[in-house]
N, C-alpha and C positions, 0 to 999 in steps of 0.2 A: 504494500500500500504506500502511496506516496508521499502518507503525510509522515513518514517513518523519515523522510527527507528533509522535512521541514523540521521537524526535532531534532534532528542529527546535527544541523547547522545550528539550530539553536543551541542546542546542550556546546560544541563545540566553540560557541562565541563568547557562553559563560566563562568555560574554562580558559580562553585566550584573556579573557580580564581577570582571573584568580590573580597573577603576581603585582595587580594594583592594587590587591583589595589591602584594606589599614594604610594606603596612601602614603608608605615607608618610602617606595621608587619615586614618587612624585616629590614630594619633599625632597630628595635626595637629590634630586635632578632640577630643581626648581633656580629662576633663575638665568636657564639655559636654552639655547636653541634646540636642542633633543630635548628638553624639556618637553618646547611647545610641541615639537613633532612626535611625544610622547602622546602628548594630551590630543594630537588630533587622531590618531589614532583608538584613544579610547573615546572619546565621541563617537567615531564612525561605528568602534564596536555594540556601542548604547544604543545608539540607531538603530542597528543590525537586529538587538536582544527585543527590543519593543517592537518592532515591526513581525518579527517570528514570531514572540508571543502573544500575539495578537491572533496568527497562524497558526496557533498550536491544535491540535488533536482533529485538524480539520483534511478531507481528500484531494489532493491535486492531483491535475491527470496529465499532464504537458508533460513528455519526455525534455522537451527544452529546458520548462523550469527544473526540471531533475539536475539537470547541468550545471544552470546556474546555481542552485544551489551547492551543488560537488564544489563549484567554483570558490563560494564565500567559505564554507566550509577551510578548503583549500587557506583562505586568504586565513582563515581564523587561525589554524594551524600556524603558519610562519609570523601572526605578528604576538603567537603565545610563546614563539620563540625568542623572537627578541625581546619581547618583554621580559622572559625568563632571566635572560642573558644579562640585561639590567639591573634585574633584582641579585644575580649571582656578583658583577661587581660593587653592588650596595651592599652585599655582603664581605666584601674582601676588604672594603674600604671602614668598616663596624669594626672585622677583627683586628686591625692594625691600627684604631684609633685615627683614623683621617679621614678624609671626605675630599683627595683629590679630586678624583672623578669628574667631581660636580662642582667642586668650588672656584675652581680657575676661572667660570664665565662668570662669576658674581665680580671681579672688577670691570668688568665693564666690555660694554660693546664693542668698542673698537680692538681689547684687546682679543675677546673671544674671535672676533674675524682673522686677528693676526693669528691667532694660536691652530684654528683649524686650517688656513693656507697652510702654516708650517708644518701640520699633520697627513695635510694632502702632498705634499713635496715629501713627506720624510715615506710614506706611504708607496708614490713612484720611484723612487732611490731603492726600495727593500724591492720590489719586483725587479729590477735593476739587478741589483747584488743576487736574488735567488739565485737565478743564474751561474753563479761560478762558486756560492758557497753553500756549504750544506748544512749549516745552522738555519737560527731562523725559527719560523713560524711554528714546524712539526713537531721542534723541542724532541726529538728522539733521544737527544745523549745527554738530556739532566736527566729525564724520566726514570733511568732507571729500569732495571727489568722487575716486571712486574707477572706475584708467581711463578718465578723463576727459580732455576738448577744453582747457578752459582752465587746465588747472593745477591746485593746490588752494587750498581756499578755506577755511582751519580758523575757526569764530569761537566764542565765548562762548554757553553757553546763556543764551536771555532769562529764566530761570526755576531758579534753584540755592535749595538748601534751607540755612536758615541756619547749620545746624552740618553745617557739609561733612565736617570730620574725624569723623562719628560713622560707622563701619562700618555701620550696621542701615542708612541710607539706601540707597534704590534708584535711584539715577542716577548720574552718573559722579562719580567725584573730582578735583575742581580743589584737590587740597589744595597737590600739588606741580607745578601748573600754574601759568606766567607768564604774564600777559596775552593773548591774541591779536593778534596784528597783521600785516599782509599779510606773507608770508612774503619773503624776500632771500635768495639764492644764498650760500652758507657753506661754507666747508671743513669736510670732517670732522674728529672730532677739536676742532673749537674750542669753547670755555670763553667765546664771550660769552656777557652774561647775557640778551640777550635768546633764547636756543637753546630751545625751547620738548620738553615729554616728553609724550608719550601721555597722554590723562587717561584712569584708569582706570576702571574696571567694579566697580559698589561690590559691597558683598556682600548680599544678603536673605536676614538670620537667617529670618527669620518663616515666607518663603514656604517656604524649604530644608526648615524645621522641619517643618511641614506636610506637605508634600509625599513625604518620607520616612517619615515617620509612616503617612500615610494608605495608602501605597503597602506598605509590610509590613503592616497589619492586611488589605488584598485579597490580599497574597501567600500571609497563613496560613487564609483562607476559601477559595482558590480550590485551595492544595496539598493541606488535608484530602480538599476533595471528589477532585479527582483521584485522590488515595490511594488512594483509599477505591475508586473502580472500576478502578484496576488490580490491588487485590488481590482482588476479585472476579474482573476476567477472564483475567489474566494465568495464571494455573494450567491454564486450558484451554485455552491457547494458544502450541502449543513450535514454533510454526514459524517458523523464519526468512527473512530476507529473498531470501537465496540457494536455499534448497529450494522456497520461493514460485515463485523464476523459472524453477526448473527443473521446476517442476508443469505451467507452464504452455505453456511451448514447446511446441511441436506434432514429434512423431516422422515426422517424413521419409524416404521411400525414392527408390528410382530412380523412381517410375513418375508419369508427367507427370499431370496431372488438367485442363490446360487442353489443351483440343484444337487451338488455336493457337499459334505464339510470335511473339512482337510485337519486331523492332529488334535490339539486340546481336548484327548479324550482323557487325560489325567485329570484336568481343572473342570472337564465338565461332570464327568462320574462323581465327584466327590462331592460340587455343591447338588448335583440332583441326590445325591444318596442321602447329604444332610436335610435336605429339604421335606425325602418321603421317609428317611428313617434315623433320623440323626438328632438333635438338640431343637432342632426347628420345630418337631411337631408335638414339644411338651413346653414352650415358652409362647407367651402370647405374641410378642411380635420378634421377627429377625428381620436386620438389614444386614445384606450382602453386598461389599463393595466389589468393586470389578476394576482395575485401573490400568492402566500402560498409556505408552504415545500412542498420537494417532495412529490410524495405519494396522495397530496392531492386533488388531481382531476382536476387539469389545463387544462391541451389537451383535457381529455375527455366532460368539458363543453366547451370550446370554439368549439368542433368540431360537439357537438350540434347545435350551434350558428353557426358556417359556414355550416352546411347544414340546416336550417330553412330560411336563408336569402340572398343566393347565388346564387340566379334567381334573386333580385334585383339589382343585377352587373351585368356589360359588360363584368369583366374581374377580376377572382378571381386566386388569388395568393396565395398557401401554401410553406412555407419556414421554415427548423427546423433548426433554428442557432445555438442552444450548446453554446460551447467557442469560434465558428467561426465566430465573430462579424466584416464583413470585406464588406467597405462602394460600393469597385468596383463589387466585389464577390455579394453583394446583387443587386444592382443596377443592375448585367449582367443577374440575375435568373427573376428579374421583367421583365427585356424587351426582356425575351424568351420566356416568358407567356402570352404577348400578339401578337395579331396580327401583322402581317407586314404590313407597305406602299408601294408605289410604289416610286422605286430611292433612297432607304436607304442602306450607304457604311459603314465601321467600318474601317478603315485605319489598317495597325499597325503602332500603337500608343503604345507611354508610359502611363503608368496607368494613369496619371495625365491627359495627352490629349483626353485620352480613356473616363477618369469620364466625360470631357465637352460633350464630343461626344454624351455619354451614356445618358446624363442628356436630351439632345437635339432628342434624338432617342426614348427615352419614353415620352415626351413630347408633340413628334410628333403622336403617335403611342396611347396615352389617350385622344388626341385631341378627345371632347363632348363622351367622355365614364367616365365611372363611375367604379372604382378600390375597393375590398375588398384583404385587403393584410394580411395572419398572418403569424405572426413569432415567431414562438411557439419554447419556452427554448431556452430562451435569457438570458444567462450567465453574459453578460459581455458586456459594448458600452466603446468602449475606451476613446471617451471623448462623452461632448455634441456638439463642432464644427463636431465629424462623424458623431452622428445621423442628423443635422441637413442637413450635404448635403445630405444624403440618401433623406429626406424630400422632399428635394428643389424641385428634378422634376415631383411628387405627387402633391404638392399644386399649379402646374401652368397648371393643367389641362383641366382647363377650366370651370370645372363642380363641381358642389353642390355634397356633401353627402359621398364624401369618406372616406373608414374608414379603421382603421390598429387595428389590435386584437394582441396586446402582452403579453404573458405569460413568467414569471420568478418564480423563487426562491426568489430573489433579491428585497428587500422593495426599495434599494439604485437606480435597474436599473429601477424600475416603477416609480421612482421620478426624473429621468432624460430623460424619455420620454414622461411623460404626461404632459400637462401645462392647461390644461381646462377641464379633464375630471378624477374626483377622483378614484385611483386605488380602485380595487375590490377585497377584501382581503379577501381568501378563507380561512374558518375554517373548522373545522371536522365536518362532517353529524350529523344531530340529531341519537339520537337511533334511531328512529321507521324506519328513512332511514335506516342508516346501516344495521339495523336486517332485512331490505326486501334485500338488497345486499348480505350481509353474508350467506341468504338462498339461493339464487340462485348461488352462488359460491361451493357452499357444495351438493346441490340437483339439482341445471341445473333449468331450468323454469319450473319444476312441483312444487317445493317449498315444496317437502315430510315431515316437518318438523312434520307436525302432524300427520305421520303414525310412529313417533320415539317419543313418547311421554316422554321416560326416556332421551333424548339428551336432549330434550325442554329448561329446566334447565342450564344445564351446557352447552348448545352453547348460552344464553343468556348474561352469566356468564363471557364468554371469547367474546362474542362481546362487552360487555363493557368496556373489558382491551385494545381494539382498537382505542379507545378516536379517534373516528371518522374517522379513516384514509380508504379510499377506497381500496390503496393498500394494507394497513394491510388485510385488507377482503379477498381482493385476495389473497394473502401468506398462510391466514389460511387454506383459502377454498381445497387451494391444498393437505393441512393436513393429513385434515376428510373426505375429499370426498368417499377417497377407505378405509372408517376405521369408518363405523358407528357402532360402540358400544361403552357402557359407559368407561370404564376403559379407550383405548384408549382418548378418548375427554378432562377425569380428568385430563389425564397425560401430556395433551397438556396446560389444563388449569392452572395445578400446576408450569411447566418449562418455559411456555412461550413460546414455541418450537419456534413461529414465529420469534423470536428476533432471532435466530440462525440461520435461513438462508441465504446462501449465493449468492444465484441467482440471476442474474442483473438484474430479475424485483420484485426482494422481497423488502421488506419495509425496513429493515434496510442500507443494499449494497446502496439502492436509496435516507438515508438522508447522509450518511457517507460519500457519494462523496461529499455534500456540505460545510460537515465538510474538507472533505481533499481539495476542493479550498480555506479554508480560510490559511489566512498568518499566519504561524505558531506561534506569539507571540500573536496572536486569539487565536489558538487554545488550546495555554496553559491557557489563559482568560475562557474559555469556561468549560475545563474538569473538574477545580476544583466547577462547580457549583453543580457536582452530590453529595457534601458533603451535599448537602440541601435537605429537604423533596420534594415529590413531590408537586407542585403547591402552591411552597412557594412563597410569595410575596414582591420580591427585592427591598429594595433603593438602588441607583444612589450611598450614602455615604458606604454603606455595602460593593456592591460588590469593589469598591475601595479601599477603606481600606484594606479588605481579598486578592486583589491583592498587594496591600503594603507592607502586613504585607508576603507574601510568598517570598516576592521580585522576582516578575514575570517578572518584567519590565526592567529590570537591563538592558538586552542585548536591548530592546527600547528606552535607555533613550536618550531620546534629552538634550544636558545643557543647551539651552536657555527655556525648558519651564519645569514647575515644573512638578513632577513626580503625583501628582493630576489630571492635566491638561491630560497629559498622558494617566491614567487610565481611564479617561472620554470619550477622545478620542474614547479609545480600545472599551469602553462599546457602543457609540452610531455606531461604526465598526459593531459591533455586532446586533445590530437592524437594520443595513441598511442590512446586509448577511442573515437575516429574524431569528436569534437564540433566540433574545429577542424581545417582544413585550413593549411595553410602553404604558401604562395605567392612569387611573385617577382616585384616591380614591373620596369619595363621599366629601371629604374635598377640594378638588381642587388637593390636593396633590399628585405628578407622583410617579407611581411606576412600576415596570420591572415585566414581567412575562415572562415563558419558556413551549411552548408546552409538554405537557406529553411525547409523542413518541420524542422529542427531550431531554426530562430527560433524557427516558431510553436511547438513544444513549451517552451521559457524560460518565454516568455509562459502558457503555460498552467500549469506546475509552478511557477511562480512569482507566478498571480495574486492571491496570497491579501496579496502585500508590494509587490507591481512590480506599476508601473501605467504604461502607453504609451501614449499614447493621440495620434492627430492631429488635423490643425484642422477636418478633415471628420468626424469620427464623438466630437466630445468630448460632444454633444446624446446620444448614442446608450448610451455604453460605461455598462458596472457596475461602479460602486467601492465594494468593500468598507468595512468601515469598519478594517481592520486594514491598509491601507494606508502605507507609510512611505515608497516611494521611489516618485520623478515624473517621467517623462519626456513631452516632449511637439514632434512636428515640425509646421511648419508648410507645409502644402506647396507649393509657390513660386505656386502657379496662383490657390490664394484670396486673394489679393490682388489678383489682377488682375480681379473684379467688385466693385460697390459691392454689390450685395445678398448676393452668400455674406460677402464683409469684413463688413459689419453686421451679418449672422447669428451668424459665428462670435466678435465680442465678444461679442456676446450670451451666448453661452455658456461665455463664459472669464468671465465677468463672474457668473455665475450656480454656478461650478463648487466655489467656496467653501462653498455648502451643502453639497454631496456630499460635502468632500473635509475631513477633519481636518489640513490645513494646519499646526497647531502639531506634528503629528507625525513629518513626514517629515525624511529621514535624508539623501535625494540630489534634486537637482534636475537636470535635463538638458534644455535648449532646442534645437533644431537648427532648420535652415532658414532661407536667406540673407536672410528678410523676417520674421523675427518680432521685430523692432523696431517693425514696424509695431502689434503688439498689447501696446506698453510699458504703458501706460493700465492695460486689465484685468488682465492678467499680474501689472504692479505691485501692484494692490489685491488680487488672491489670493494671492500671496508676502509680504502683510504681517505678517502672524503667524506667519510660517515664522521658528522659533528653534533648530530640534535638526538645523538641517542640519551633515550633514559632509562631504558631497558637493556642489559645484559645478561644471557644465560648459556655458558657452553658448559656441554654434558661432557663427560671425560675427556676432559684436555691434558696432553703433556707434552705441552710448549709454554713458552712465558705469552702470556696476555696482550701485549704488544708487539710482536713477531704475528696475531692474526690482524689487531687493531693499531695501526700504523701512529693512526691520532690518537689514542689513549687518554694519555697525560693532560688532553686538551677539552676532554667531554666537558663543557661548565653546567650540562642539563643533566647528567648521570641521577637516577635516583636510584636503581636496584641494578647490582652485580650479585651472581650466584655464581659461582662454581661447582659441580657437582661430580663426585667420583676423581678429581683430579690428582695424581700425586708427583712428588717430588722431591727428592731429598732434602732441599731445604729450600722453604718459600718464603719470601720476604716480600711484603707489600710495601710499593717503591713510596719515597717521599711524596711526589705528585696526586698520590692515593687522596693525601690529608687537603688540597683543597677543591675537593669535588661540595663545596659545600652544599649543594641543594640532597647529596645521598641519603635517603632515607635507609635503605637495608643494605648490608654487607653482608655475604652468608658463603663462606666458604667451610663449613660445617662439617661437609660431608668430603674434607680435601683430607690426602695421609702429609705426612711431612714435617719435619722441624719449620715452626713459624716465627716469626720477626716483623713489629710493627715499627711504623715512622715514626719521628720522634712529638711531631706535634698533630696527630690525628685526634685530639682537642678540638682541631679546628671543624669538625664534623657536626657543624653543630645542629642540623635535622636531624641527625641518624638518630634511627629509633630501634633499630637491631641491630647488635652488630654478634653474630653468629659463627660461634672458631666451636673447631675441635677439642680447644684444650679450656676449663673456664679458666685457669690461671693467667691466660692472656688478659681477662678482665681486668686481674690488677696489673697489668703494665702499662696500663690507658694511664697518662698522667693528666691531672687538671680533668678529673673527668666528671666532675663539676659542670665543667662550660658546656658539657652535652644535656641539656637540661629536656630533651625529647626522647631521649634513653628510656627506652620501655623496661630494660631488663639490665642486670648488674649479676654474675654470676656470682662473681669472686673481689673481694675486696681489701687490697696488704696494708695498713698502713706503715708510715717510714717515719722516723723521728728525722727530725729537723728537717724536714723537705713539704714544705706547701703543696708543693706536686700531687703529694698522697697521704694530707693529713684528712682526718677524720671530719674535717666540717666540708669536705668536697660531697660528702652525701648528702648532707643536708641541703644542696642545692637542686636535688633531682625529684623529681615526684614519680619513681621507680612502681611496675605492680608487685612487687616484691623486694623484701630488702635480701641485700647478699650476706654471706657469711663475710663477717674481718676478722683479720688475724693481725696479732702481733702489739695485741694490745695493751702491756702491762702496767702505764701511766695515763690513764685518758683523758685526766686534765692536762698533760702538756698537748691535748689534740682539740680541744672542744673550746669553741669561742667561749672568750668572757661573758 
């Protein structure tokens, strides 16, 4: 649905003005020419926010406007960059106690005009010099190697600009940098002179300037025209997104339309046997819920079940509720299904009078009968106080053994209806079902499949890519029915054709609508999962963090509950809308999983920003150009030919044309051999600068050998490392001012570790997640990280402020750690 577009630019122009909000970047810039080109920028984004919200929840149908919306979208993206970029040198200029940055244009106009000439000149001079020296910008050889074999290796650029202290320069500051020299094992806390600081990240008036500039004069080009076609179309358009999905559902009755049923004879035996001989026929009422994704055969077993046992009722009631969950509305369909008494009136009455009446008219009217009631695609019960009146005039029937068959999508609405009878959680067909379904969709009930002996193969092939879905069966079936020959079937098996359709009873249209009931800061939860393999297996801490670290939540944020708390929230949102399932390792230990056919849908609702892609189809795949986040596996097998290995650099080496590289927002590597494509990987992650997302799965290489720019990320929020090991890992100085990092999680790395010396400067991080807690206490000053969720382990040291005892007291930790070493705590505890 289209208006999924107009949100999406909405939600995305919020978050492009998140690094304004408390007005910290404005003040700090205030004053200045990028001031003002700050401040028109956030105008135009204000503009943008009130004219979409204005737009919200409403249907557009214009493929144009689709565009232009990608378009602002787009713009919202780079100028949340450079804002970011901003707030990250107001940060640098906080920890150091200065306010260069910003403060050189408060003397005066004419000086700031001189100052930015002399920054554009000094600007043409470094491209100049790039040229023949290879300092500079990339800062490869302060960096340091980072989770690295040998240690670290900090040294001097060969190429520094003569007036280091002038802010306009674009390469690091050695202002307040000592020497280099091979580094020597030191205590924290020590005052020798040779103790060496971070060199910092200069500032680029010029580029800022521009770049902001340029980015509000396409915000107010591209807001007009938008305007301007939703007050055109907007007016003829009052549908929302919810009465959209309820246009579309298909009205259901008992009566089957497939002449066969394929499999769930376990799930149906069992509720028929409770029904005629089980708990059901000595309790007055049961409800049975029924749940799975769409697609996955709800109605058509339950309507198994109501015709096997609907001669054991007086009075059988089919009802397809949808999103129409409404207590009078049902109540008036049950007591027009049954019989009538004699001397029964219905007033007009107000609803509320009407429910008594109604309660009292079916009551009368089930008086020693016996009720089977379902209410098949049940969306939505507005609270538990409706369903329970709905109940009331059911359970005073008189009579033993009734029963209510509910079917949902919804794990949340089958636990708010059942209370004595465990919902019955539909999964995908075994193969050998499917493949007797898939034949009869394809060949009708003769089941021809062995008079096609060359399809045999490849429709086994592509009924395994159906990961059990009935309606997938169906969709395909429609395929190849009028197209049995091989080439055809490949070509369905290679595209996936099925995922392309769009007919309201194809399999994709039928999970997507569940995706478009969810509330849209779901839905932003959800899409970024497609950065993951298929039937990857989630922790609770993962997908959190990866929401953290995109700052998804921003427009969610409640201030009384932490943004953890938040994420948790959104995650167990998600398992009650059925998108994640919650599982149990053989350890005890819970973990998230995601249906297949619900992957591929991520992937699809999310292809327009998320891109997946593996080491066999990267030649293949279409990359938008509004692309921001990258994932990529490698699958352990290409490696093991020399002609597919040389193929696929090939195409990792080539993938830089396709891919706007300077844009993306996350990167994600998997697969226990893509070290082996360090080389090309490296050269297309070279221009990668706006990332905030970092995840490689068993790495052993140093960190910057794949990420050329590393040192330079100023938007870094989440780095993970997982499975990585190495004799000895030291995270390089550079680490310590990534100030926006929210998580560091190298947890799961083996290795001797080694921290920088002022990663104090960290001051978002809110996890920082090692192997060993003792690392905890070699954080000095760790005080200054006042966002610090968690404190493992805490030394203190006599005479060293570094690590006295009132550094706790500045954190508001959800736990305090253990300390040691405490044997005088008045020489540690403020007066």
């Amino acid at each position: 649905m289209e208006s999924v577009a107009v949100e999406a630019a909405r939600w995305m122009v919020g978050k492009a003005l998140s690094p304004l909000s408390g007005g910290l970047v404005e003040a700090w810039l205030a004053c200045s020419e990028l001031g003002t080109n700050v401040g028109a920028v956030k105008l135009e984004l204000l503009y943008a926010q009130v004219m979409l919200d204005n737009a919200r929840g409403r249907e557009t149908r214009s493929p144009a406007l689709k565009q232009l919306l990608l378009q602002l979208r787009g713009l919202a993206y780079d100028a949340e960059d450079v804002l970011d970029e901003l707030d990250y040198f107001r940060i640098q200029d906080e920890l150091d106690g200065t306010d260069e940055a910003a403060d050189e244009h408060t003397r005066g106009c004419l000086h700031g005009l001189l100052l930015n000439t002399r920054h554009t000149a000094r600007n043409i001079k470094k491209r100049y010099l790039s040229a023949c020296c290879s300092g500079g910008g990339d800062e490869k050889a302060v960096a340091g190697s980072d989770l690295s074999l040998a240690g670290e290796h900090d040294a001097d650029d060969d190429c520094t600009d003569e007036d280091d202290n002038d802010t306009g320069s674009t390469d690091i500051d050695h202002s307040s940098t000592a020497t280099h020299m091979p580094r020597k094992e030191k205590q924290w806390g020590s005052q020798r002179e040779d103790t060496m600081k971070t060199p910092k990240l200069k500032f680029d008036r010029v580029d800022l300037s521009t770049r902001t500039k340029h980015i509000s004069e396409q915000l107010k080009l591209v807001c007009a025209k938008v305007s301007t076609i939703l007050n055109l179309e907007l007016p003829e358009s009052n549908r929302t997104i919810r009465s959209s999905i309820a246009m579309l559902r298909p009205v259901t009755t008992s009566a089957t339309i497939e002449p066969e049923f394929y499999g769930r004879k376990g799930e149906k035996d069992r509720i028929i046997k409770d029904i005629t001989h089980g708990d059901c026929c000595v309790k007055d009422l049961t409800v049975i819920p029924i749940t799975g994704p769409g697609g996955i055969g709800k109605t058509a077993l339950t309507q198994q079940i109501y015709k096997a046992v609907k001669n054991l009722f007086d009075v059988n009631v089919w009802v397809c509720i949808s999103l129409n969950f409404n207590a009078y509305r049902l109540k008036q369909e049950i007591a027009d299904s049954i019989p009538k008494v004699e001397n029964e009136q219905l007033g007009d009455l107000d609803e509320n009078e009407q429910l008594g009446d109604l309660d009292d008219l079916i009551e009368r009217r089930l008086k020693s009968k016996k009720i089977l009631l379902v209410l098949d695609d049940m969306w939505n019960c507005s609270n538990e106080d409706d369903w329970k009146r709905l109940l009331a005039p059911l359970r005073n029937a008189q009579t033993k053994g009734n029963v209510i068959l509910v079917t949902t999508r919804f794990p949340a609405v089958a636990e708010i209806v059942q209370k004595t009878y465990r919902p019955i959680q539909l999964e995908g067909l075994e193969f050998e079902e499917l493949w007797e379904l898939f034949q009869a969709y394809v060949f009708g009930d003769e089941k021809l499949i062995n008079h096609h002996a060359i399809l045999q193969q490849t429709g086994e092939m592509i009924a395994k890519k159906l990961k059990g879905s009935p309606l997938a069966a169906k969709t395909v079936g429609r395929l190849l029915r009028n197209h049995l020959d091989f080439n055809h079937w490949t070509s369905v098996l290679e595209s996936k054709e099925w995922e392309l359709q769009t007919g309201d009873n194809d399999i994709m249209p039928a999970l997507k609508l569940s995706y478009d009931y969810l509330p849209f800061h779901l839905q932003q939860c959800f899409i970024y999962c497609a950065l993951f393999p298929e039937d990857y297996k989630f922790d609770s801490d993962e997908l959190i963090h990866l929401w953290i670290g995109l700052d998804i939540l921003q427009s969610h944020q409640d201030q009384n509950k932490r943004t953890e708390d938040i994420a948790l929230s959104c995650l167990n949102h998600l398992v009650d809308f059925g998108f994640f399932k919650k599982n149990v390792n053989e350890d005890g230990s819970p973990y998230y999983s995601m249906h297949d056919l619900l992957h591929e849908l991520a992937l699809k609702v999310s292809s327009c920003e998320c891109l997946a892609v593996s080491s066999s189809n990267v030649r293949f795949v279409q990359i938008p150009p509004s692309i921001r986040h990258l994932s990529i596996v490698i699958d352990d097998m290409d490696v093991n030919d020399r002609v597919t290995f040389e193929s696929i650099k090939t195409d990792f080496s080539t993938l830089s044309k396709r891919l706007d590289v300077e844009k993306l927002h996350s990167f994600m590597l998997f697969g226990r051999f893509h070290g082996s494509f360090i080389s090309p990987l490296g050269d297309l992650l070279s221009n990668a600068k706006s990332l905030r997302v970092i995840l490689l799965s068993t790495p052993s290489y140093a960190v910057e050998n794949m990420l050329h720019n590393f040192s330079n990320l100023v938007h870094l929020r989440y780095l993970r490392i997982i499975r990585g090991y190495f004799p000895e890992i030291r995270l390089p100085n550079t680490i310590s001012r990534f100030y926006h990092l929210r998580i560091l999680d190298v947890r799961k790395c083996n290795g001797h570790f080694g921290l920088p010396r002022d990663i104090d400067n960290l001051v978002r991080l809110r996890h920082f997640l090692v192997p060993d807690d003792n690392l905890h206490s070699d954080v000095a000053n760790v005080g200054k990280l006042k966002c610090l969720q968690e404190l493992r382990r805490f030394k203190v040291k006599r005479q060293s402020e570094p690590f006295a005892l009132r550094q706790l007291g500045q954190l508001e930790l959800i736990s305090s750690p253990p300390t040691h070493h405490l044997p005088h705590l008045s020489h540690f505890l403020p007066p």
